[in-house]
C-alpha positions in Angstrom: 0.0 0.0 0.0 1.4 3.6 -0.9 1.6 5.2 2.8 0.9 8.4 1.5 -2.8 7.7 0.3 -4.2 5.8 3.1 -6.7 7.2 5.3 -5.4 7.3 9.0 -7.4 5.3 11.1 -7.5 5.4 15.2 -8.7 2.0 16.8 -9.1 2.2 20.6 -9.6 -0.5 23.4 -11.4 0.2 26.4 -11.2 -2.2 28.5 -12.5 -3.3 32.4 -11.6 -6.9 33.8 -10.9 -8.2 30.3 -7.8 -10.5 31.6 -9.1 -13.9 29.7 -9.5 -12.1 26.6 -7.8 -9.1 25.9 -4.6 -10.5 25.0 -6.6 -11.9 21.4 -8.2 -8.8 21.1 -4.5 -7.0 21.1 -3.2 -9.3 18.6 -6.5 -9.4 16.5 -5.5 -5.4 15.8 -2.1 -5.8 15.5 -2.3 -8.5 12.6 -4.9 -6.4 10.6 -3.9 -6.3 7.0 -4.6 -2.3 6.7 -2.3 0.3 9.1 -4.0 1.8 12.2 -2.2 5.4 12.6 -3.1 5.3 16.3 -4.1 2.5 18.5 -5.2 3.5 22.1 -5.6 1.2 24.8 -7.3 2.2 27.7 -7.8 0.1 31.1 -10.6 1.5 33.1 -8.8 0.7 36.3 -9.6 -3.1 36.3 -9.7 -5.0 39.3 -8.0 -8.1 37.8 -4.7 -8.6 36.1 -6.2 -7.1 32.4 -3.6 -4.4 32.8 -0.1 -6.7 33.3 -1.7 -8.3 30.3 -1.9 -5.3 28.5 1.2 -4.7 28.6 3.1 -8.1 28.4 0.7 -9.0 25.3 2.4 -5.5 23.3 5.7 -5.9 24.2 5.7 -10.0 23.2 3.9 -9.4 19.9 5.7 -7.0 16.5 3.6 -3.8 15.5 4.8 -3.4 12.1 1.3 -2.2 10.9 1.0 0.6 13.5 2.2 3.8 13.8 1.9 4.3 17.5 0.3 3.0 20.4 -0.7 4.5 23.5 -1.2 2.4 26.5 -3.2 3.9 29.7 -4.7 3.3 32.7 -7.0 5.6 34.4 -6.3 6.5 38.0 -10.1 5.6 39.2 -13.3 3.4 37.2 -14.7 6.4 35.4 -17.5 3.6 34.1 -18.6 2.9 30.5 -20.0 6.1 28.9 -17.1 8.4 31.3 -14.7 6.2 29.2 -15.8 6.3 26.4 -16.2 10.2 25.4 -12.9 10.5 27.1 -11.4 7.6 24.5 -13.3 10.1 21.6 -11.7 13.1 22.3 -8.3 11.5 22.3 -8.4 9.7 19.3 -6.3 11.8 16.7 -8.0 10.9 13.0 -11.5 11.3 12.2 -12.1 7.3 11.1 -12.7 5.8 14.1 -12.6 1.8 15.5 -13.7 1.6 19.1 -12.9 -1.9 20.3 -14.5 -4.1 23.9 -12.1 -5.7 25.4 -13.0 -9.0 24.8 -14.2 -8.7 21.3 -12.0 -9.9 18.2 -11.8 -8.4 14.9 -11.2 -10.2 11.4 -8.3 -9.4 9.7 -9.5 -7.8 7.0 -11.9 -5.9 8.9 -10.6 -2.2 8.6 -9.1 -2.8 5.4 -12.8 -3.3 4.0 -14.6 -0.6 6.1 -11.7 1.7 4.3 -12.8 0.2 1.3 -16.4 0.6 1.6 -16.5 4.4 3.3 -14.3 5.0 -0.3 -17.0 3.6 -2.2 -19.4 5.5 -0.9 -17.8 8.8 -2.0 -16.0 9.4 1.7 -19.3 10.9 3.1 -18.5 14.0 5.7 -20.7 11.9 8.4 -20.5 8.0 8.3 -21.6 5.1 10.8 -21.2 1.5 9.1 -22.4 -1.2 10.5 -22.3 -5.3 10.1 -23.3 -8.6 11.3 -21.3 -9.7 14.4 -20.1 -13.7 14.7 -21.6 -14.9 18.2 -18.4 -16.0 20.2 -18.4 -19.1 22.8 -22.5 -18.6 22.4 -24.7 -20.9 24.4 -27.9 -21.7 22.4 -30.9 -21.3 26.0 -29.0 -17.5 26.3 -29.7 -16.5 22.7 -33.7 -18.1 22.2 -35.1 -14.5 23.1 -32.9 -12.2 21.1 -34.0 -11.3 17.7 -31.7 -11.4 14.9 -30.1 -14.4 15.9 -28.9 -16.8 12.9 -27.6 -20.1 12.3 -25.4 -20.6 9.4 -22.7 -23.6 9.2 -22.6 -24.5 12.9 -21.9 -20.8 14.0 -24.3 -18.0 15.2 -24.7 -14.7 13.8 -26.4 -11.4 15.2 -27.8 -9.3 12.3 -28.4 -6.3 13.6 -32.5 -4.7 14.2 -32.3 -2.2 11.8 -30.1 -3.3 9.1 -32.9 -2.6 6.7 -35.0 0.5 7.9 -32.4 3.4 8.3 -34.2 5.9 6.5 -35.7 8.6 7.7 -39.1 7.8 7.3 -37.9 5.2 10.0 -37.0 7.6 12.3 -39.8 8.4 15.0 -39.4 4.4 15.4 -35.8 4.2 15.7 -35.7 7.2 18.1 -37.7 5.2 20.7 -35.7 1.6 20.3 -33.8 0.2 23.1 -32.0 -1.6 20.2 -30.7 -0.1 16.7 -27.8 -1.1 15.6 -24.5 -3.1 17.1 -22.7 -1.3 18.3 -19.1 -3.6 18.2 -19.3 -3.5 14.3 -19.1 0.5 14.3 -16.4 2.3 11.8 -17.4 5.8 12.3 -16.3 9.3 11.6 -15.2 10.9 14.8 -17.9 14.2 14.0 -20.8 12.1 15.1 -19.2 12.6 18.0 -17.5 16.4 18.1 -20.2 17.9 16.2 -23.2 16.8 18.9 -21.1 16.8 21.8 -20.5 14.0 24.6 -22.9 11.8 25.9 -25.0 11.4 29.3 -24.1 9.6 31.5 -26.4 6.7 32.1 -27.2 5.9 28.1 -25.7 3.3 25.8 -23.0 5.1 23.0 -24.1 3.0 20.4 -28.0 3.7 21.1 -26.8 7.1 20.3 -24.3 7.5 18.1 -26.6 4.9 16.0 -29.2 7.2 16.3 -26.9 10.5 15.7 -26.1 8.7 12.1 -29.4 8.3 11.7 -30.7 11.5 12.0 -28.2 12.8 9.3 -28.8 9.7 6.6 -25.3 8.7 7.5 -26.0 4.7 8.6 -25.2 2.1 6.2 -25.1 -1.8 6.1 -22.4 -3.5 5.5 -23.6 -7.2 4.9 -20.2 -9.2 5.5 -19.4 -10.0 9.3 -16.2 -8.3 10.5 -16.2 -8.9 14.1 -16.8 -11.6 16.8 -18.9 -10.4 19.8 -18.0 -12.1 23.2 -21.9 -12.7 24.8 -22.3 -12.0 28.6 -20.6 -8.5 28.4 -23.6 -5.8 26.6 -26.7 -3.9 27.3 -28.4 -7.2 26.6 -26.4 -9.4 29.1 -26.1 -6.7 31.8 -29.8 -5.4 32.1 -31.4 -7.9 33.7 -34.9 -6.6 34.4 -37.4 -3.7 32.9 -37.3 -1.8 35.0 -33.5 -1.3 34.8 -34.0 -1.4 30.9 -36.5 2.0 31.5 -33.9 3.5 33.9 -30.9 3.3 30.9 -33.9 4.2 28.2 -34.8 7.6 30.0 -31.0 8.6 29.5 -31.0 7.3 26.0 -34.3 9.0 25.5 -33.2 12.3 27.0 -29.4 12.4 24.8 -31.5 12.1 21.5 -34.3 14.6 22.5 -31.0 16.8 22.7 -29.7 15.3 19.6 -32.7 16.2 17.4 -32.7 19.6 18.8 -29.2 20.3 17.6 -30.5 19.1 14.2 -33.6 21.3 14.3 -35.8 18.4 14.9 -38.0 19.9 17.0 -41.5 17.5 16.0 -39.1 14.2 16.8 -37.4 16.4 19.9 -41.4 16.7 21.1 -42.2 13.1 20.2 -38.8 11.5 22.3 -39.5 13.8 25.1 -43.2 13.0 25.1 -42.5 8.9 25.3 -39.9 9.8 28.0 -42.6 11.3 30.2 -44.6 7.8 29.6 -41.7 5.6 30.5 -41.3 8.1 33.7 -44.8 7.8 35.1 -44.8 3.8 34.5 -41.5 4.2 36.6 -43.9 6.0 39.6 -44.6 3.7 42.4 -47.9 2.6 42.1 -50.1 4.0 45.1 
């Protein structure tokens, strides 16, 4: 590849008691067959040993295909969303990986999400999104979940709204608990910058998904790219409605803001109108 015309891509890891798994997710990034410009890898003060394995997995493994790495810790757990606007706003380049932990990427996968933002025309504002591979899944923990497939012996989550993105979509996407997934992202760093960080409490990919939705910027890619690691999202850790309406009224409140910025005052009235229902069926009951 001719160094001079490849777009610079930033990956980062945030990671939190990853210590089983983060060592494949290092060298999943480190053999991708496209350069990263900047990898970050962030460990958000992990109670285990993720960090000594951090560290021991970079220094045993070459990183020919990346042009530098920073490795942190941070002094405190700041907790998911804290983390993760901090991770945005140090990420140098505007295309944008950001990486679990415990999740793996193919080898190929940022060389084809290059390859299909070019096709596109290099769109100022850009969100694509794929089908994950199920890691290690157990069939009775995946029954319930929609979008589940079964294809040679391996399972496969396609994501809700792989085929309704557009925006005569969007009062129903701007009140789903579930849009797209968000460990398949590539994005462009202004669907973060250009709304501003995100409340605590919400889900980044319910927003930025929905942020990329409001400016036509979501698109499908239909090849799997990445393996998810069950037991460790929204799905696995909300275990009950009423947690599920507690992380909702955050959501709901970020993209009430959201639509505002984008003068979107009817869906601003509509997502702040379903948040007032959610709140009252939140009310103890007298």
């Amino acid at each position: 590849m001719d160094e001079k015309s490849l777009l610079k891509v930033s990956v980062y890891i945030a990671t939190y008691n990853h210590e089983e798994y983060v060592s494949e997710t290092i060298e999943s990034l480190l053999h991708q067959t496209y350069p990263i410009d900047e990898l970050i890898i962030s460990d958000d003060f992990s109670t285990d040993n993720t960090w000594n394995k951090i560290k021991s997995t970079i220094n045993r493994f070459p990183k020919n295909n990346v042009k530098k790495i920073i490795l942190r810790r941070n002094p405190f757990n700041l907790g998911l969303i804290y983390h993760y606007n901090l991770l945005l706003k140090m990420t140098s380049n505007n295309l944008i990986i950001g990486h679990s932990g415990d999740d793996v990427s193919y080898p190929e996968r940022i060389e084809k999400m290059i390859m299909f933002y070019k096709e596109l025309g290099s769109p100022k504002y850009f969100l694509a999104h794929t089908p994950l591979e199920i890691i290690n899944p157990e069939e009775n923990q995946l029954q319930n979940l929609i979008g589940i497939k079964k294809i040679g012996g391996k399972f496969f989550w396609l994501p809700p709204y792989y085929s309704i993105v557009g925006s005569e979509n969007i009062y129903i996407a701007s009140v789903s608990c579930s849009l797209f997934l968000g460990p398949s992202f590539f994005i462009t760093k202004n669907l973060y910058t250009d709304f501003g960080p995100i409340l605590e409490g919400a889900y980044e990919d319910l927003i930025i998904g929905f942020r990329a939705m409001l400016l036509d910027a979501a698109y499908f890619y239909p090849e799997p790219l990445t393996k998810y690691r069950v037991s460790s999202g929204i799905s696995w850790k909300v275990t009950n409605q009423d947690d599920v309406k507690k992380t909702m009224k955050s959501v709901l409140l970020q993209r009430a803001i959201d639509a505002a910025q984008v003068k979107r005052f009817d869906l601003m009235q509509y997502i702040l109108s379903e948040m007032h229902k959610s709140m009252d069926n939140l009310m103890p009951k007298k």
